[in-house]
C-alpha positions as a LaTeX table, in Angstrom:
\begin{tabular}{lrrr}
\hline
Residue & $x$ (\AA) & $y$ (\AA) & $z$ (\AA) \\
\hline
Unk1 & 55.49 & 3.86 & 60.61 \\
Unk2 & 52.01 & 2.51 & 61.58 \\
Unk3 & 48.75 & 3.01 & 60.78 \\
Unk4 & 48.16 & 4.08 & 64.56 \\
Unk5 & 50.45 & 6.83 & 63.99 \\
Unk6 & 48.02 & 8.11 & 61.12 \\
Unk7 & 45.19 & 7.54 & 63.41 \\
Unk8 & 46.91 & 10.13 & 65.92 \\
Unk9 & 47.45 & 12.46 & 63.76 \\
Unk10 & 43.99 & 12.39 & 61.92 \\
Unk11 & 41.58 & 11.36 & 64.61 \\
Unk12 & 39.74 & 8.53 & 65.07 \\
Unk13 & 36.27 & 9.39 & 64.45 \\
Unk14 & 34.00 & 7.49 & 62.18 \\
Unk15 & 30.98 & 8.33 & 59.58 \\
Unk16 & 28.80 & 4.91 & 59.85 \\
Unk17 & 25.69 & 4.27 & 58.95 \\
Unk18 & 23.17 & 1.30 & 60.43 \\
Unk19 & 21.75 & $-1.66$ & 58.41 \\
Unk20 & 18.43 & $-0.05$ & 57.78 \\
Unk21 & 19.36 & 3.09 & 56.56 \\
Unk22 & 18.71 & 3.37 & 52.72 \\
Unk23 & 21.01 & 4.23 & 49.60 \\
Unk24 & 19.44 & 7.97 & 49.51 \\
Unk25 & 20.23 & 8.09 & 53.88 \\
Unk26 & 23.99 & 6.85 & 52.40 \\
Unk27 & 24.38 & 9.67 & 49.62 \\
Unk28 & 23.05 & 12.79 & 52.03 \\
Unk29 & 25.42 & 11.70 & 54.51 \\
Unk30 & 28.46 & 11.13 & 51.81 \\
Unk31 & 27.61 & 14.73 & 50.57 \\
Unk32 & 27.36 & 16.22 & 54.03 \\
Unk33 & 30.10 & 14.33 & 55.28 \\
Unk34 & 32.23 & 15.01 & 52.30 \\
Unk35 & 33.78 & 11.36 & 52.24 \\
Unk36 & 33.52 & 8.92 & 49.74 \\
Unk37 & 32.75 & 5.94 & 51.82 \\
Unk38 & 30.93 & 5.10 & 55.08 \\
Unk39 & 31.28 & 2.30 & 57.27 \\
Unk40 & 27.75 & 0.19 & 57.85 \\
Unk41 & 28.42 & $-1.07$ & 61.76 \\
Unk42 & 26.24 & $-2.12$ & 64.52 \\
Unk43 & 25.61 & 0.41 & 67.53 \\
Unk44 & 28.47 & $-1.52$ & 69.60 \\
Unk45 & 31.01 & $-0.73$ & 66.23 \\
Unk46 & 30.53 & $-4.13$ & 64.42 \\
Unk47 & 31.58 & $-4.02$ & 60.81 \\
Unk48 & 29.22 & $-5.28$ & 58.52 \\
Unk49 & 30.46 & $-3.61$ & 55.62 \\
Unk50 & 31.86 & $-0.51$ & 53.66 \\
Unk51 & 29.48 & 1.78 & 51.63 \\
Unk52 & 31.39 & 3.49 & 48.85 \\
Unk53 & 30.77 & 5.81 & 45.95 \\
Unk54 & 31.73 & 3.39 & 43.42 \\
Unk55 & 28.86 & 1.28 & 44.99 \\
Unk56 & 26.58 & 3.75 & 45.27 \\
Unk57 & 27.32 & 4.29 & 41.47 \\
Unk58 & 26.81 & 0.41 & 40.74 \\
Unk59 & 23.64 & 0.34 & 42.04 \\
Unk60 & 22.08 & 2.84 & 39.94 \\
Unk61 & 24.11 & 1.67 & 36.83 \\
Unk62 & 22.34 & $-1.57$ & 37.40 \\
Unk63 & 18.86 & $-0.67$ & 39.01 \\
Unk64 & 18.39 & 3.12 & 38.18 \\
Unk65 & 17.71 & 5.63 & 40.90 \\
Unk66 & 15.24 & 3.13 & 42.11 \\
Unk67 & 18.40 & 1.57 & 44.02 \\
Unk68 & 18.33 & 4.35 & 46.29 \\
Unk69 & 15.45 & 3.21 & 47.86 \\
Unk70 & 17.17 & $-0.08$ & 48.98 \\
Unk71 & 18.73 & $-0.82$ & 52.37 \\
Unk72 & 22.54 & $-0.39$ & 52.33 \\
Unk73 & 22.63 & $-3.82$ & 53.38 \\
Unk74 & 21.93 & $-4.78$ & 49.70 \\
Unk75 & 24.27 & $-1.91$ & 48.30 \\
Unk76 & 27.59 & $-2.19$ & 50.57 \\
Unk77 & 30.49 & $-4.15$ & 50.09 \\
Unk78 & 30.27 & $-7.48$ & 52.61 \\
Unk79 & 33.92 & $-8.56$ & 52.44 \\
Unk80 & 35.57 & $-6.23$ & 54.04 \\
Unk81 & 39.47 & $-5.59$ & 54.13 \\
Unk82 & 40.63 & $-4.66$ & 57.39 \\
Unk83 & 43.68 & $-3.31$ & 59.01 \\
Unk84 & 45.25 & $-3.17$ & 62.60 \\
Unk85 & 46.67 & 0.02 & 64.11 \\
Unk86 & 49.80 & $-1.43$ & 64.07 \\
Unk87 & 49.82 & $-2.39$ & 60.88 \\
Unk88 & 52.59 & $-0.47$ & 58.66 \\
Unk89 & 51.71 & 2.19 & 56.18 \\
Unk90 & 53.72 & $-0.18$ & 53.93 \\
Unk91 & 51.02 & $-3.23$ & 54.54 \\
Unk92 & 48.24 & $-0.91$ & 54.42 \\
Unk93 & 49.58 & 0.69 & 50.57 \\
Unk94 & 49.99 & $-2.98$ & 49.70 \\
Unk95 & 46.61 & $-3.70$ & 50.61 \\
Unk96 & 44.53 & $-1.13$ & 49.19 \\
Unk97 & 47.02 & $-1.14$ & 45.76 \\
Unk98 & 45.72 & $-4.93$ & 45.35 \\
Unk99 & 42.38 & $-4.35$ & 46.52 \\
Unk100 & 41.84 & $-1.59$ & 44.59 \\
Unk101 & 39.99 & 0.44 & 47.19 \\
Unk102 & 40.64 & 3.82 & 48.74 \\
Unk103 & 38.92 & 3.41 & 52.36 \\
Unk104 & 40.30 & 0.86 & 54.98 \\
Unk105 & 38.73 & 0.40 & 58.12 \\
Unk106 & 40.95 & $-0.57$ & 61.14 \\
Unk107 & 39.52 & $-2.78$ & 64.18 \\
Unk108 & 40.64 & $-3.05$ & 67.42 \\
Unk109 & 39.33 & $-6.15$ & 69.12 \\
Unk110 & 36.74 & $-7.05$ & 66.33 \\
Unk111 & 35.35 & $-3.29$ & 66.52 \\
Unk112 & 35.64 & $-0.60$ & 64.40 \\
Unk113 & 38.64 & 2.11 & 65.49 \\
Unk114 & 39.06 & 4.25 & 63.09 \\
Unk115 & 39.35 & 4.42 & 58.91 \\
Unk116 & 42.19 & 5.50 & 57.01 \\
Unk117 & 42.58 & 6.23 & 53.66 \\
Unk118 & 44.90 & 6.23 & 50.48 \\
Unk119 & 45.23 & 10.44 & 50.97 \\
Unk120 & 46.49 & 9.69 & 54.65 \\
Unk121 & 48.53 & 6.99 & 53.69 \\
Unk122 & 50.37 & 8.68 & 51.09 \\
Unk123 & 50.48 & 11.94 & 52.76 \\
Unk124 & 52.22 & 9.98 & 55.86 \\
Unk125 & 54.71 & 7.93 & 53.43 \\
Unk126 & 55.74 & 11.11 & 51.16 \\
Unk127 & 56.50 & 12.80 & 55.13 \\
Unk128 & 58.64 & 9.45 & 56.29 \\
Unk129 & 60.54 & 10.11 & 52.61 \\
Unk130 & 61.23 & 13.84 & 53.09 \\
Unk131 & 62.49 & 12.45 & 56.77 \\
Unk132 & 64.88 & 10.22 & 55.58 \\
Unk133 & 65.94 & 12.46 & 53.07 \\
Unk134 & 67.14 & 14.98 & 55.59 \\
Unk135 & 68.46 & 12.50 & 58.13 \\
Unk136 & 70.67 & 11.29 & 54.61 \\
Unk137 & 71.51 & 15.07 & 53.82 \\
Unk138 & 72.56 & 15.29 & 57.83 \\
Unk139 & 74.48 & 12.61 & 57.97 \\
Unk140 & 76.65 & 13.43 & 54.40 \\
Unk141 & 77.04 & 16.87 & 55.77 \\
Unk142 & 78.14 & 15.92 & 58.71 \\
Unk143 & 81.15 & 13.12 & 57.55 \\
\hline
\end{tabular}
């Protein structure tokens, strides 16, 4: 299974935010959004990084609400991890389990196609489980 099989099921559309906007633009639009991390992309869908709550939380650990003030530019993650859409849900698991991070973007052609997460990922790998499960029951019952 691939991640452009998640992608089809969940939709491909994508909460960014630009380089100017400012820690306190990145929380209201978490909160309204209700995700926990937002990709920071040009208009044309360059990645220039990932904005998540665990930065959001760094920033104010280290520079009190003060932070919020900031550009996200100086709050986001920079190195971003990326995947393709046909990349397999097994790569992606891999990925995010080493990386520690819930959020992955995915880029088509060098631009921004979607994000999936560790909640699709697992909900998409516990349903190709419960599928090969049956097809095992099926084909016992049916020697």
């Amino acid at each position: 299974m691939m991640v452009k099989h998640i992608l089809a099921d969940k939709g491909t559309d994508v909460f960014t935010l630009p380089l100017d906007a400012t820690g306190a633009d990145a929380i209201k639009a978490l909160a309204d959004y209700n995700v926990g991390a937002l990709i920071v992309s040009t208009p044309d869908k360059v990645i220039k990084g990932i904005l998540s709550e665990r930065d959001i939380v760094r920033a104010i650990s280290s520079g009190g609400t003060s932070a919020l003030q900031r550009s996200v530019a100086d709050l986001m993650t920079t190195k971003v991890r990326t995947c393709s859409e046909e990349s397999t849900v097994l790569e992606v698991m891999e990925l995010m389990t080493e990386g520690r991070f819930r959020h992955l973007p995915v880029e088509r052609d060098g631009k921004l196609a979607g994000v999936i997460s560790i909640g699709d990922v697992v909900k998409r790998r516990i349903m190709e489980v419960e599928r090969e499960a049956e097809e095992i029951r099926s084909y016992i019952a049916s020697a």
